[in-house]
C-alpha positions in Angstrom: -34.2 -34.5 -31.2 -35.2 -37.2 -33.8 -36.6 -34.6 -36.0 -33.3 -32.3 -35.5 -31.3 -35.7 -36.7 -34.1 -36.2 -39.4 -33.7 -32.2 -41.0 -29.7 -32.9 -40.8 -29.5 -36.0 -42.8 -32.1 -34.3 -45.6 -29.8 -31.6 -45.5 -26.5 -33.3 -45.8 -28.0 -35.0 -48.6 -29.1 -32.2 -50.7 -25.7 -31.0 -50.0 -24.0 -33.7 -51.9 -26.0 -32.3 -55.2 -26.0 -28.7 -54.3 -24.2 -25.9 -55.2 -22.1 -24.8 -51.9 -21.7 -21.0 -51.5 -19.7 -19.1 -49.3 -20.8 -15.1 -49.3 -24.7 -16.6 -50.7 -25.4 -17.7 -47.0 -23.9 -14.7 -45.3 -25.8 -12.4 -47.0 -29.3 -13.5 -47.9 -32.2 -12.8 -45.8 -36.1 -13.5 -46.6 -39.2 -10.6 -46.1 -41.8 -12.0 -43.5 -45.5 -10.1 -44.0 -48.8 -11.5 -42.5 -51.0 -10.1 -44.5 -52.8 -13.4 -45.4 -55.5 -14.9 -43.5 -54.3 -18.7 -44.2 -50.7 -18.3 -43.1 -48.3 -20.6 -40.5 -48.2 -19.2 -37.4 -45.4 -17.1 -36.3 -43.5 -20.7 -34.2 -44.0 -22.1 -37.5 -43.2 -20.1 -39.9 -39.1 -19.4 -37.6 -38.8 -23.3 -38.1 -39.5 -22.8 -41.5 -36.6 -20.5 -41.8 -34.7 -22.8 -39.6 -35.9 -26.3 -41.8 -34.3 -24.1 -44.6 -31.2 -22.7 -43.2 -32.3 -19.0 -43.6 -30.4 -16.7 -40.9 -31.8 -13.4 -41.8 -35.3 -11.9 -41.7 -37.3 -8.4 -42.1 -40.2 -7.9 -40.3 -42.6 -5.4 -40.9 -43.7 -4.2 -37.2 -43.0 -5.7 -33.4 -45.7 -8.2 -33.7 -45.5 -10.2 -30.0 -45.9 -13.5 -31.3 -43.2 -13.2 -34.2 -40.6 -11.7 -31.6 -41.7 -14.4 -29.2 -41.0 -17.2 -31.8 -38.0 -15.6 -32.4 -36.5 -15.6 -28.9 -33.6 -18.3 -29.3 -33.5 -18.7 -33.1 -30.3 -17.3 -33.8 -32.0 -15.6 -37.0 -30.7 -12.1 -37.7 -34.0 -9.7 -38.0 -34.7 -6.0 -39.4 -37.4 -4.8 -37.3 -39.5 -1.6 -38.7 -41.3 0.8 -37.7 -44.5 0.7 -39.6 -45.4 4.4 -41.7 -48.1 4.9 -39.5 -46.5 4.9 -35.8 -43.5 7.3 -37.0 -45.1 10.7 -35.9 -45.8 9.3 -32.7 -42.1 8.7 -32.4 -40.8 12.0 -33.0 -41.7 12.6 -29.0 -38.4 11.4 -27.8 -40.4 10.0 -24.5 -42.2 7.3 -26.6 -39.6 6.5 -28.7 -38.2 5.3 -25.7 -40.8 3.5 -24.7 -41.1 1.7 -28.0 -37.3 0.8 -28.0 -37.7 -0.8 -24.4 -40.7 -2.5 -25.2 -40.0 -4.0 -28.8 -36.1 -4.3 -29.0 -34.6 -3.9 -25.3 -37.0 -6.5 -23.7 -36.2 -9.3 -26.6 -32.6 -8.5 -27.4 -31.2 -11.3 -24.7 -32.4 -14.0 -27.3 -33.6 -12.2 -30.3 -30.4 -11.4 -32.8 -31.8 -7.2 -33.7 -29.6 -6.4 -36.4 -31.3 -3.1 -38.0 -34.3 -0.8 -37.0 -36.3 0.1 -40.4 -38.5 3.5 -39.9 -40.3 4.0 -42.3 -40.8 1.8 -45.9 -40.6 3.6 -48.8 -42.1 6.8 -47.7 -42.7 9.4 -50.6 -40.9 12.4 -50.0 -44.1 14.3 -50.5 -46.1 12.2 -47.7 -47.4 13.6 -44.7 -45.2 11.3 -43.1 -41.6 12.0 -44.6 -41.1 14.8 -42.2 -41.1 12.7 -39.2 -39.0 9.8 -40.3 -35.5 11.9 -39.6 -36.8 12.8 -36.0 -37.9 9.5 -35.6 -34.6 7.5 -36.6 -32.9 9.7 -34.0 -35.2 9.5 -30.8 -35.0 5.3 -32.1 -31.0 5.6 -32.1 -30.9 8.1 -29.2 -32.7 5.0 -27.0 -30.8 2.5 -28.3 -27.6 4.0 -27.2 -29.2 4.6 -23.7 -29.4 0.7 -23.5 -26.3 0.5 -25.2 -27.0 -1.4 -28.1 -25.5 0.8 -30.4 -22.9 -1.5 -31.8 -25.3 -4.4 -32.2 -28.3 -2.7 -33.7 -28.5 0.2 -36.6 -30.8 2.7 -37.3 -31.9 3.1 -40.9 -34.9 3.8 -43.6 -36.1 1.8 -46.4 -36.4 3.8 -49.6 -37.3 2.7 -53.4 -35.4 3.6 -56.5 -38.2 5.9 -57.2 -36.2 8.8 -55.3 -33.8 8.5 -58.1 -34.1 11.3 -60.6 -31.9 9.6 -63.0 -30.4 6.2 -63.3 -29.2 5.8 -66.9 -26.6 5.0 -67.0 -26.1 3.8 -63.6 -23.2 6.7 -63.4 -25.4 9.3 -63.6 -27.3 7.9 -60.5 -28.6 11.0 -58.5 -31.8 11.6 -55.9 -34.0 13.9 -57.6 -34.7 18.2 -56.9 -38.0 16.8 -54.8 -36.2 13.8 -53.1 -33.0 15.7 -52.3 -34.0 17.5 -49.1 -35.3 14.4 -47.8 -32.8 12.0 -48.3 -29.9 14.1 -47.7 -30.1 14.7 -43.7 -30.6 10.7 -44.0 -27.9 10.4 -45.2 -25.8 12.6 -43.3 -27.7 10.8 -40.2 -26.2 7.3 -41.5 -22.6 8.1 -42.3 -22.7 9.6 -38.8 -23.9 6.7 -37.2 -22.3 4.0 -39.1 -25.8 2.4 -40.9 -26.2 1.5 -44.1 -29.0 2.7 -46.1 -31.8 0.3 -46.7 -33.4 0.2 -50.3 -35.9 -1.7 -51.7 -34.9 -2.5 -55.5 -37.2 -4.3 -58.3 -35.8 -5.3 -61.4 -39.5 -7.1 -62.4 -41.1 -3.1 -61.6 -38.7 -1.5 -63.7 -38.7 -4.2 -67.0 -42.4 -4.2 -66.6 -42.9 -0.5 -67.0 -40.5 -0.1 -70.2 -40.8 -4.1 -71.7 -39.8 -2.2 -75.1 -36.3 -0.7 -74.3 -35.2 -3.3 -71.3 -34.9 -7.3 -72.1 -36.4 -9.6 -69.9 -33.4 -11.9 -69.7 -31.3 -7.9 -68.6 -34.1 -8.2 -65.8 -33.6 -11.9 -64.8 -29.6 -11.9 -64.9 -29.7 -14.5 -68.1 -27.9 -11.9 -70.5 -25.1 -13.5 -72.2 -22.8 -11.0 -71.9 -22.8 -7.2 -70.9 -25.9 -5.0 -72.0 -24.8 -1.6 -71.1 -21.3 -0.6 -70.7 -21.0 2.8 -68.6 -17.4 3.9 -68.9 -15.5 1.4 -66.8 -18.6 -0.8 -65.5 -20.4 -3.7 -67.6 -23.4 -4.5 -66.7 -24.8 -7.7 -67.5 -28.1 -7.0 -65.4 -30.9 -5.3 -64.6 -30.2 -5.4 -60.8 -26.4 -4.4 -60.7 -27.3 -1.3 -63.0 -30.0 0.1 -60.4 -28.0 -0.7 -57.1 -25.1 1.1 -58.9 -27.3 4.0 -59.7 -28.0 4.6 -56.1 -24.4 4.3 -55.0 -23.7 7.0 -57.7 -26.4 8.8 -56.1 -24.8 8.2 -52.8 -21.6 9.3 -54.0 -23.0 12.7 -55.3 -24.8 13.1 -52.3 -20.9 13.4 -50.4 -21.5 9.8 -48.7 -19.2 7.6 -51.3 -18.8 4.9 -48.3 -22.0 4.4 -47.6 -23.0 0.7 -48.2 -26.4 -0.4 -49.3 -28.9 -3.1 -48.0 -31.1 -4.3 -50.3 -34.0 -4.6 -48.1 -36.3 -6.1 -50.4 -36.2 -7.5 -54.0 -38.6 -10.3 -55.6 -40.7 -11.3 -58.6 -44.0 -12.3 -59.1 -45.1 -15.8 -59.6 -48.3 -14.3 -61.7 -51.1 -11.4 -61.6 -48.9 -9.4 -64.6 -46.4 -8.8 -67.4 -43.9 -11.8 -67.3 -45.1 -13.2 -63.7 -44.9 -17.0 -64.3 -43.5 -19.9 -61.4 -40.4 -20.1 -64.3 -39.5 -16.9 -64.1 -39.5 -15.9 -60.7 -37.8 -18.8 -59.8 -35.1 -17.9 -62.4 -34.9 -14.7 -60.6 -34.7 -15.8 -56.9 -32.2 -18.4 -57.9 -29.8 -16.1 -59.8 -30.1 -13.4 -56.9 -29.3 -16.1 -54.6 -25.8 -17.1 -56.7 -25.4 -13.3 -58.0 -25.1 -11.5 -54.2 -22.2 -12.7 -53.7 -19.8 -11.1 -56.5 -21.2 -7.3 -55.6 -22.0 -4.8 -58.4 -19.6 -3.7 -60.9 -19.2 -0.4 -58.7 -18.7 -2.4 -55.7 -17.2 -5.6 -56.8 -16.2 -8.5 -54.8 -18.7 -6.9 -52.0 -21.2 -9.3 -51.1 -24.8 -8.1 -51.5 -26.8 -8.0 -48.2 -30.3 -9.0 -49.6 -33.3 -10.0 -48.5 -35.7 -11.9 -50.9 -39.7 -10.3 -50.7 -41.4 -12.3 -49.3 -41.4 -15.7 -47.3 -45.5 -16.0 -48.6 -47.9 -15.2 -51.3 -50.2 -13.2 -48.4 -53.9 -13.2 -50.2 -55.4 -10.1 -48.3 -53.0 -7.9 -50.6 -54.0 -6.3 -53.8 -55.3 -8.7 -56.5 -52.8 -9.4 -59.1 -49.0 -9.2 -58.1 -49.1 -8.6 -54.9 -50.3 -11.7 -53.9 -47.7 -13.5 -55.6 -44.3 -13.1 -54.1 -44.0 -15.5 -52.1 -41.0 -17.7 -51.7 -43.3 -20.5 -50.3 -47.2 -21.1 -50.6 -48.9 -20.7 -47.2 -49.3 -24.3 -46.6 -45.5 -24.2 -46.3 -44.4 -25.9 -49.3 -41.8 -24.3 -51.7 -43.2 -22.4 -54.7 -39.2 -22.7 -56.5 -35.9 -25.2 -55.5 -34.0 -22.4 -53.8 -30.7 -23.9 -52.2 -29.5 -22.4 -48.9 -26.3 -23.4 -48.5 -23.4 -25.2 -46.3 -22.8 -22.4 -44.0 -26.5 -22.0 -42.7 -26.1 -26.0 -42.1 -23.6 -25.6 -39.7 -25.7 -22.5 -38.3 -28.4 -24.9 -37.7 -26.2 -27.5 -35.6 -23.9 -25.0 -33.6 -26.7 -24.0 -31.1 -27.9 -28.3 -31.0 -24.0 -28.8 -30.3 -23.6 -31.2 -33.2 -20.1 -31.1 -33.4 -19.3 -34.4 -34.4 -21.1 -33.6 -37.7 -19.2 -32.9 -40.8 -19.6 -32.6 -44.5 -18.6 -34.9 -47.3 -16.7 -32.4 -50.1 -17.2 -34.0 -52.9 -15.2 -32.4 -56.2 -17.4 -33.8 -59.2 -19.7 -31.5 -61.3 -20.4 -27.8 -61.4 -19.4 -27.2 -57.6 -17.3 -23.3 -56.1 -13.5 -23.8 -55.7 -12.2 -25.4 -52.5 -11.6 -22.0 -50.9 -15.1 -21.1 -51.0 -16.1 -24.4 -49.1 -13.8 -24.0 -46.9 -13.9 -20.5 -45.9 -18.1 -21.3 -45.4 -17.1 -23.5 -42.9 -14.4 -21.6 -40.9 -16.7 -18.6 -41.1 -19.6 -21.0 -39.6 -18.0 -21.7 -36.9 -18.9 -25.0 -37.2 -16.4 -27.3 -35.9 -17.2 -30.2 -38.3 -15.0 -32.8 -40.2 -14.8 -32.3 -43.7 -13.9 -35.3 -45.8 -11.5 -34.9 -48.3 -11.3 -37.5 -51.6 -8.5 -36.3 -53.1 -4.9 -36.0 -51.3 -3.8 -33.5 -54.0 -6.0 -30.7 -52.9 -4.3 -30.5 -49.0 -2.2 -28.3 -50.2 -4.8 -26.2 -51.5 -6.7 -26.3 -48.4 -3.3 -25.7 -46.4 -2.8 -22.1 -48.0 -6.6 -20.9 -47.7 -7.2 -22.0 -43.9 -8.5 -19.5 -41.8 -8.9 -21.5 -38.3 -9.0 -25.4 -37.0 -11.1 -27.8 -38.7 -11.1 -31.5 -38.7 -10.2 -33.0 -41.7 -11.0 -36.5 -43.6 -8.6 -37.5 -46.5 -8.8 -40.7 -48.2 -5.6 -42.0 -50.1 -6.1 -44.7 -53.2 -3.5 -47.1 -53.8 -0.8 -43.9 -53.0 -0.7 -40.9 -51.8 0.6 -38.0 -54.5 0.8 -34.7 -55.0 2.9 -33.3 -57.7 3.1 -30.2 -57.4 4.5 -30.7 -53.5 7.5 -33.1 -54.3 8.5 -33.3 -50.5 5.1 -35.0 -49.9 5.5 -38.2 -52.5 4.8 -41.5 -50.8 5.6 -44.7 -52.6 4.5 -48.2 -51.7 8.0 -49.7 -49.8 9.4 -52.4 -52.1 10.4 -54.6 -48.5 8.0 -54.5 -45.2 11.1 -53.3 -43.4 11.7 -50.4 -45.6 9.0 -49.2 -44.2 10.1 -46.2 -42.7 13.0 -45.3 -45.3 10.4 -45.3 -47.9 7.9 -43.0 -46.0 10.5 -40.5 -44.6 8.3 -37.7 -47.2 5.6 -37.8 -44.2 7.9 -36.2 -41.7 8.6 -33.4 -44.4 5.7 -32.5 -44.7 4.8 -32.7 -40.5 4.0 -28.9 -40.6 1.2 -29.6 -43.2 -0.8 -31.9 -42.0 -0.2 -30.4 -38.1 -1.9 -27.3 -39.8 -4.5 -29.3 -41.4 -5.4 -30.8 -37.7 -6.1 -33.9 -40.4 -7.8 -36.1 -38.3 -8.4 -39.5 -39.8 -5.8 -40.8 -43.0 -8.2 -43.0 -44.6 -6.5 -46.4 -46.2 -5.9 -50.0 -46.3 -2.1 -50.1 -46.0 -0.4 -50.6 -42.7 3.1 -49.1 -43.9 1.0 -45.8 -44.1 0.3 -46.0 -40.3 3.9 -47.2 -39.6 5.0 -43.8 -41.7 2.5 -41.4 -39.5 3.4 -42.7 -36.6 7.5 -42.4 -37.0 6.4 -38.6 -37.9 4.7 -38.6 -34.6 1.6 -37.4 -35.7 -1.6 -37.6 -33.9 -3.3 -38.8 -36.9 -5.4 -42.0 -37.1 -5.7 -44.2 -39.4 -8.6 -46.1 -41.3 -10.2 -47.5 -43.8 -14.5 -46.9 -44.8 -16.4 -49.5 -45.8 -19.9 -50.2 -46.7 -22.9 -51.8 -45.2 -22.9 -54.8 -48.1 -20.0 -56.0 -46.6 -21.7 -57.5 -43.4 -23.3 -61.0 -44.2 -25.6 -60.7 -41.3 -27.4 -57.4 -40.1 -30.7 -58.5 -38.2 -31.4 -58.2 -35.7 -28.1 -55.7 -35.1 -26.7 -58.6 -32.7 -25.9 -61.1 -35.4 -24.2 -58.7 -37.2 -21.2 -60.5 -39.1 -18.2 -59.0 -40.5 -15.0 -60.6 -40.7 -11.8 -58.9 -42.8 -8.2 -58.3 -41.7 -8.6 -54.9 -41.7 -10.3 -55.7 -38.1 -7.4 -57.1 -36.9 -5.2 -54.3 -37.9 -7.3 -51.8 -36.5 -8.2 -53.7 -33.0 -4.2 -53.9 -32.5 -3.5 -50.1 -33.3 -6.8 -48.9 -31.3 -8.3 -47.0 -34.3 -11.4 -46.8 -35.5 -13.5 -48.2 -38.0 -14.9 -45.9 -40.9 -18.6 -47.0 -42.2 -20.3 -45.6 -44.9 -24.5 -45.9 -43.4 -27.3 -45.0 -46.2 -30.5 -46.2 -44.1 -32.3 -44.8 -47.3 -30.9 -47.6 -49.4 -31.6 -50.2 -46.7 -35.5 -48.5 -47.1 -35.6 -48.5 -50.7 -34.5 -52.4 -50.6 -36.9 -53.6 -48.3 -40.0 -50.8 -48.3 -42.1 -53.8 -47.3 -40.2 -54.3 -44.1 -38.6 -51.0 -42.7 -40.9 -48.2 -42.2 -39.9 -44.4 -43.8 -40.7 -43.3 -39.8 -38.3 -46.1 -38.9 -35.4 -45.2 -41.5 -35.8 -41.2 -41.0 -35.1 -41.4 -36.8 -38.6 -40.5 -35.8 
């Protein structure tokens, strides 16, 4: 529990400097391979994930262990079916077998969200043949243990099946990849799966450096690049998703959505594989999946960054170099996982007295982005608000009860919602006359389920309560204020605020930094001591 409490203060920390996304944390995911002989292990390597407020993960085949330590996690997984095994499952008997050994037995406390068969198989392999056969007898069992609804069938292809994709509207499959990706298709828009594709900017700028730019490749352009008809694109990425869903569209499957099942760049081994790069790439990804392609705009991208490790029992040279993290766990690049995935990571501890300080200042999303990551998190956390004039705001974008902080200054305004004025009572006994605005604007603050009003001023309390709203009211101070703190029993603290507070029965608001209390006295209070473990 202490190193739960530990992980949530770093976290709420980085969050007061971090961009906060809304559709970023719904729909990134990160590649897990174990091809490495000096990796985590598999316990490991989930409370990695966990520690960094990942939800979604591919994984490569049923490995035991990694579905073990993945029982209880609450992190969404693509399981796949390795090349090798899918001719054995076109015999409907052992696809049946594998589905109750390797999805059916987990699925109580492991969160299946697609079935992979097959990665990037060639059209002209051996094994193309038996990857429709084997998605159906895969499907076919899943609907015998009636999972359908929770867990989709699908394949992972490459843009390689593309026979053109310049410009992205001319996106079609080639002659030889036509017969094998149609009856996929046809198979997914049946079923309601999305296609799976594995799509590499870094491949595709490295094998025509002279007619794409690297900055196309590692979403930096200025401005748009190539303009196809309606579309802009400003990057490399956009233009090849967009290809395949002109593909898709050609193919008479225009509603199919895509999942981008793997994308990354090299850290080194090649052309243009250096740590700056790479983590330019991961971090505009990261930002870029939420606004969709230029085809599919506003759709946020369902991606999953390749891969959580650089695994050194690949291929010298690039292979060994995607990794997200080194194998002794430490992060290759400053990739920021955002406020949703924090509240993921208290629900299932039941941390619901935890919230999240919204601070306006700097390059920070628009209020209806933070707010929305919240609602959607299902998190039911107090969010403190710093500026009265943006309840409105947050009253027209609310999507379900959350528990609100909002701190007034010397008054409370908001221009642009007259009703709501309040204006410091010229006599105590005014009072009420003066502070009638509140009761106009009841309805508001009932929707905001505001939960603390955060001043000094007692004709503000006076003014809530004639409204008869269930709102309490505070004020925060700081640690400085107490002229004694040790040992915690001769702790002194003497303002009238205490009185006012003691008669009305609310609480006291305190702002705690235990890591300025460390950095004061490092000689005195031990880091273990100061970070709850």
């Amino acid at each position: 529990m202490n190193t739960f409490m530990a992980t949530t203060i770093l976290l709420l920390f980085g969050l007061m400097i971090s961009r906060l996304t809304l559709s970023d944390a719904q729909s990134i995911g990160v590649c897990y391979g174990k091809n490495g002989n000096n990796l985590p292990s598999d316990q490991e390597v989930v409370s990695l994930f966990q520690a960094n407020a990942i939800r979604r993960m591919r994984i490569y085949d049923p490995n035991r262990d990694k579905l073990e330590a993945l029982r209880g996690s609450n992190i969404e997984v693509i399981l796949g079916v390795p090349n090798d095994k899918l001719q054995s499952l076109t015999d409907a008997s052992a696809a049946a077998t594998w589905v109750q050994d390797n999805v059916v037995a987990y699925s109580s406390n492991v969160r299946f969200r697609y079935i992979a068969v097959g990665n990037e198989v060639p059209p002209g392999d051996a094994n193309a043949q038996s990857v429709l056969p084997a998605m159906q007898n895969i499907h076919n069992a899943i609907a015998s243990a009636n999972l359908q609804d929770q867990i989709k069938v699908s394949t992972a292809i490459d843009t390689t099946l593309l026979g053109s994709s310049y410009p992205p509207s001319a996106g079609s499959f080639s002659a030889g990849a036509s017969s094998f990706i149609n009856p996929i298709i046809n198979f997914l828009r049946t079923n309601g799966s999305p296609l799976l594709a594995n799509v590499y900017p870094y491949f595709s700028y490295r094998d025509d450096p002279q007619n794409i730019d690297l900055s196309y490749a590692l979403f930096t352009s200025p401005g748009v690049v190539v303009q196809d008809g309606q579309y802009g694109y400003q990057n490399l990425f956009d233009a090849l998703l967009d290809a395949l869903y002109a593909a898709l569209e050609k193919a008479g499957a225009p509603n199919l959505n895509i999942v981008v099942s793997e994308s990354g760049w090299p850290s080194e081994g090649g052309t243009a594989t250096t740590v700056e790069n790479a983590g330019t790439f991961y971090r505009n990804l990261i930002n870029h999946a939420k606004q969709g392609t230029p085809r599919r705009s506003g759709q946020a991208i369902e991606t999953y960054l390749f891969a959580m490790f650089d695994e050194n029992l690949k291929a010298a040279g690039i292979e060994q170099h995607f990794g997200l993290f080194l194998p002794n766990k430490q992060p290759k690049y400053q990739l920021t996982f955002d406020i949703i995935q924090l509240c993921f990571l208290l629900k299932p501890a039941g941390a619901q007295s935890v919230g999240v300080c919204n601070v306006r200042l700097g390059n920070v999303p628009s209020e209806q982005i933070f707010i929305e990551a919240m609602a959607l998190a299902e998190c039911e956390s107090m969010i403190q608000i710093k500026q009265p004039s943006r309840l409105l705001e947050v009253q027209t974008i609310l999507s379900k009860p959350l528990a609100f902080l909002m701190k007034t200054f010397r008054r409370l305004l908001m221009p642009q919602l007259q009703t709501f004025r309040l204006k410091p009572p010229t006599h105590p006994t005014s009072s009420f006359d003066k502070f009638q605005s509140i009761r106009r604007s009841s309805l508001v603050m009932q929707q905001l389920n505001l939960f603390y009003l955060q001043c000094k001023n007692i004709y503000i309390y006076n003014a809530i309560a004639s409204a008869n709203l269930n709102i309490k009211v505070s004020t925060s101070i700081e640690q400085s204020l107490l002229g004694a703190s040790y040992p915690p029993s001769a702790g002194q603290y003497i303002f009238p605020t205490v009185q006012f507070l003691s008669s009305t029965g609310e609480p006291l608001l305190a702002n705690l930094y235990t890591y300025l209390s460390y950095i004061d006295n490092p000689q005195h209070v031990g880091l273990g001591y100061d970070l709850l473990n």
